[in-house]
C-alpha positions as CSV (number, residue, x, y, z in Angstrom):
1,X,-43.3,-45.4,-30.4
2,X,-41.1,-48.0,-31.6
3,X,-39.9,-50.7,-29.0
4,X,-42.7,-49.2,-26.0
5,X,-45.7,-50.4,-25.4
6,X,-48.3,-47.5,-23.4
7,X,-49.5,-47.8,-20.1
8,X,-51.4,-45.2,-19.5
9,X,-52.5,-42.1,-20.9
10,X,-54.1,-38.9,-19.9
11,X,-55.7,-35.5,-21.2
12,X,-56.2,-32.5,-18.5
13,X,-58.7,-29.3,-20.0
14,X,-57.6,-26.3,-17.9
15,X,-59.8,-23.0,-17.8
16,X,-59.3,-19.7,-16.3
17,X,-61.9,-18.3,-14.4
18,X,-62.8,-14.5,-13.6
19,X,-65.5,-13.0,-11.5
20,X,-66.9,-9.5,-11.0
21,X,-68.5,-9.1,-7.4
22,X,-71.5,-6.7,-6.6
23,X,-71.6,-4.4,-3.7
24,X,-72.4,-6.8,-1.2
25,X,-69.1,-8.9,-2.4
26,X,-71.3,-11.7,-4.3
27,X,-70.7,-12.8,-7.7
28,X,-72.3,-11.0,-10.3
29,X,-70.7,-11.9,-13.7
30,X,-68.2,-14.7,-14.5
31,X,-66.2,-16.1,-17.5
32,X,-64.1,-18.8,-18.2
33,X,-61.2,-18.2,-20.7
34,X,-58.0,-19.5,-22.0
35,X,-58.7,-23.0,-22.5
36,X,-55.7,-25.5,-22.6
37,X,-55.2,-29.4,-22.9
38,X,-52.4,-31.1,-21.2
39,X,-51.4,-34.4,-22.3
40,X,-49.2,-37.2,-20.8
41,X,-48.1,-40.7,-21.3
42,X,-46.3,-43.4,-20.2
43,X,-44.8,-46.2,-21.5
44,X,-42.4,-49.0,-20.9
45,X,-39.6,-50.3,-22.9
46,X,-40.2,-53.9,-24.3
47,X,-37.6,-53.8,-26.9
48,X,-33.6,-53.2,-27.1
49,X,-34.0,-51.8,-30.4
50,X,-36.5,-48.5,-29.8
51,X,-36.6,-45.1,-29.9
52,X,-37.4,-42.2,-28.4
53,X,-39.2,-39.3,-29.9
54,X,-36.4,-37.5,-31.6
55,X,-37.5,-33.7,-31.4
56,X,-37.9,-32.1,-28.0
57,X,-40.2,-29.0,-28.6
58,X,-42.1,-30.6,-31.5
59,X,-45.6,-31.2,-32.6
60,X,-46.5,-35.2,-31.5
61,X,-49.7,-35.9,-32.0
62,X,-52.0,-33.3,-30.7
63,X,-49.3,-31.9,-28.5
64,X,-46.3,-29.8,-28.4
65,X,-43.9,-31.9,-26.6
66,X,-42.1,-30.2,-23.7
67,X,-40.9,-32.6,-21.1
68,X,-39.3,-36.4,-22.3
69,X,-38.4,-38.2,-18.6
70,X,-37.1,-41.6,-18.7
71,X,-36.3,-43.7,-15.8
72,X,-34.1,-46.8,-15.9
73,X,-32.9,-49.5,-12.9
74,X,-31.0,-52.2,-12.4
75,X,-34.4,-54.3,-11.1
76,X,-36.3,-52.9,-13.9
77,X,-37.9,-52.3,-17.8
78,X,-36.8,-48.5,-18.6
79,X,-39.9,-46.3,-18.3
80,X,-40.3,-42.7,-20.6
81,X,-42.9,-40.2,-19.8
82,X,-44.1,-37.7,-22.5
83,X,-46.1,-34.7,-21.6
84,X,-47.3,-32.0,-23.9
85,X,-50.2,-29.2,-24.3
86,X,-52.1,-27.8,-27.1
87,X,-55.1,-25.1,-27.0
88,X,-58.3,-25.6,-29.0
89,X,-57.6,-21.8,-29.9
90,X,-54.4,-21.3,-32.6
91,X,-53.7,-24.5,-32.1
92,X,-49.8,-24.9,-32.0
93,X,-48.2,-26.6,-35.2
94,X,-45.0,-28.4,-35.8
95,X,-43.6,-24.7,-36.5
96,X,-42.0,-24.1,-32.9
97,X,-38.3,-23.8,-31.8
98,X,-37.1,-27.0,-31.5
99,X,-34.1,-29.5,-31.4
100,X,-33.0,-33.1,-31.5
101,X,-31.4,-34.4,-28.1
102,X,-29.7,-37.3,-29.3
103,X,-30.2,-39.0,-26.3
104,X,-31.2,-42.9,-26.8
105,X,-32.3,-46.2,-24.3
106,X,-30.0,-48.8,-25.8
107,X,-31.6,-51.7,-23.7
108,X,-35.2,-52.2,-22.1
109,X,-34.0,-53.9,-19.0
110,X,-31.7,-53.0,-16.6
111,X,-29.9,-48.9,-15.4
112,X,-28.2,-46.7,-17.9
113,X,-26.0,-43.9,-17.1
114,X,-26.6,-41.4,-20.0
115,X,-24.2,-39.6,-18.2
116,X,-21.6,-41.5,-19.8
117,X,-19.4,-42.1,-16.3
118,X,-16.8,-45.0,-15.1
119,X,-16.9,-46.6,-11.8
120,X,-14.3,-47.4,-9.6
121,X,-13.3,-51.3,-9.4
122,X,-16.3,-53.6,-7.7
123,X,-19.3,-50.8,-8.5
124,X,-22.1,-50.9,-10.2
125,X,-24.8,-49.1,-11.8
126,X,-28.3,-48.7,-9.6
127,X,-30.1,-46.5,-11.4
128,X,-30.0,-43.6,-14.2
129,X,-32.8,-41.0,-14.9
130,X,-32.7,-38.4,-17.5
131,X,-34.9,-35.6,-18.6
132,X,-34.9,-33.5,-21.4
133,X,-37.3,-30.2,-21.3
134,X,-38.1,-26.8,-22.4
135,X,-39.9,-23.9,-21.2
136,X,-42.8,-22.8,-22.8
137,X,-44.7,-19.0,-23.2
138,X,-47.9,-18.5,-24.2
139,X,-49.6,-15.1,-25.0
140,X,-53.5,-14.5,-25.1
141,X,-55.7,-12.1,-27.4
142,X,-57.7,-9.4,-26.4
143,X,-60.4,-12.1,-25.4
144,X,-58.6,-14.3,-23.1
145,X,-57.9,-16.9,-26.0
146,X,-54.5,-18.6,-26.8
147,X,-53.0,-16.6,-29.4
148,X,-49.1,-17.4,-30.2
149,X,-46.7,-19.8,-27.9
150,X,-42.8,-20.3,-27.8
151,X,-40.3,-23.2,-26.7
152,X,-37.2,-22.2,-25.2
153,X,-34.6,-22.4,-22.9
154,X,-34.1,-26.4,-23.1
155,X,-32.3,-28.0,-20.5
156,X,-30.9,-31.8,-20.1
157,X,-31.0,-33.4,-16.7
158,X,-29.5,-36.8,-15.7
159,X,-28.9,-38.2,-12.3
160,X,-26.8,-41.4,-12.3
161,X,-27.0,-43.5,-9.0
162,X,-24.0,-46.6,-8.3
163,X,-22.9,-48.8,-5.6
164,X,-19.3,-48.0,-4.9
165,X,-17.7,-45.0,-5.7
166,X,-17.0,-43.6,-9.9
167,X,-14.0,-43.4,-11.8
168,X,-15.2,-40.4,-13.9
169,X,-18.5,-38.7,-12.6
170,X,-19.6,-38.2,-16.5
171,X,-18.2,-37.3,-19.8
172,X,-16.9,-33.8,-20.7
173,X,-20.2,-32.6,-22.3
174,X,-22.0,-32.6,-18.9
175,X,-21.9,-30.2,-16.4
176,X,-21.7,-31.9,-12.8
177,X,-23.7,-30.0,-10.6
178,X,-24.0,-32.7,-7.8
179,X,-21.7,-35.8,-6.3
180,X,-23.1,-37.4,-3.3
181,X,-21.3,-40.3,-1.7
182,X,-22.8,-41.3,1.9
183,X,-21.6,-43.9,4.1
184,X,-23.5,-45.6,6.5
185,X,-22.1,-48.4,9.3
186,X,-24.9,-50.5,7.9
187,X,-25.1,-50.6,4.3
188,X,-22.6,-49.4,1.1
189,X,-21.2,-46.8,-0.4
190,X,-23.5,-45.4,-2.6
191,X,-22.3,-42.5,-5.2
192,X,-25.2,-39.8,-6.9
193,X,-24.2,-38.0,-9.9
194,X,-26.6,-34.8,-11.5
195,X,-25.0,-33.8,-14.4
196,X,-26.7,-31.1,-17.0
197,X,-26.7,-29.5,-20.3
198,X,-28.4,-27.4,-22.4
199,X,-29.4,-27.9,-26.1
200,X,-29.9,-25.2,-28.5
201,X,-33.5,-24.6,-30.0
202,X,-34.5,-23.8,-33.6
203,X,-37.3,-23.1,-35.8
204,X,-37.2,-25.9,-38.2
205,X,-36.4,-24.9,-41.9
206,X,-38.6,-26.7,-43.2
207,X,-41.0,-27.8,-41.1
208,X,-40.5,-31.1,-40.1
209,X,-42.9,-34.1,-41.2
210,X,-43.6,-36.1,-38.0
């Protein structure tokens, strides 16, 4: 991915395991089915001019990708975590409902509010998360094997942390479902923001080349 460099990677098999029992309640037959491979990554911006995987929902690699998280700061290079999961059985292809978020990191160092906000005079920005997902269904054959799988139902997630208090919470497109301003007698006002929105998914005509 342009502008990251990785730090780590990882690949999880998952199996599902039945078991008959005999009439003394020990085992007597077993079988493993419905094999499936979870991937992750993480990476860390080193670059103000990057980008981000554009398709939520979309074959990367070997995996379907379902969850994009990045994490910015004001102490800090911004951080994205991919995960994904793929089955060696009808493997998915770049064929599922998907859609492009739009959503971009337009500086490695330092917090972003993708939220799009305005603080109040004398705050600042602390921090900014986001997190774009979709839910995923899988179905198995007769056998126990992977047979067909579906995106859907994605959902955009940003929490925007400042010191002080905010002008304007976010822009229109969000929905704010959370505003939290404490005050201590020993440190500042902080002000949390959770805004959310959801992003219609598609079945690309045609399949997209990634």
């Amino acid at each position: 991915v342009a502008g990251w460099k990785m730090q780590r990677t990882g690949k999880t098999t998952n199996k599902d395991r039945d078991q008959a029992l005999g009439e003394t309640g020990n085992e007597e037959s077993s079988a493993l089915f419905n094999e499936k491979h979870d991937y992750s990554a993480n990476l860390k911006c080193v670059a103000n001019s990057n980008t981000v995987p554009v398709n939520i929902g979309a074959l990367v690699g070997h995996a379907v990708l379902t969850s994009i998280a990045i994490s910015t700061n004001n102490k800090s290079h911004a951080t994205m975590d991919l995960s994904g999961h793929n089955h060696p059985a009808n493997a998915h292809a770049n064929t599922l409902q998907q859609a492009a978020h739009g959503i971009a990191v337009a500086k490695k160092f330092g917090a972003i509010d993708f939220l799009g906000g305005t603080g109040a005079t004398g705050s600042a920005l602390v921090s900014g998360n986001i997190t774009i997902a979709c839910q995923h269904e899988d179905q198995e054959d007769d056998a126990g094997a992977h047979l067909i799988g579906e995106n859907y139902n994605c959902l955009i997630t940003a929490v925007t942390v400042w010191t002080g208090r905010v002008a304007t919470p976010a822009v229109a497109a969000w929905d704010v479902t959370v505003q939290e301003v404490p005050e201590a007698n020993t440190g500042h006002i902080t002000t949390t923001v959770t805004g959310v929105k959801t992003l219609t998914l598609a079945v690309p005509t045609p399949p997209p080349v990634e």
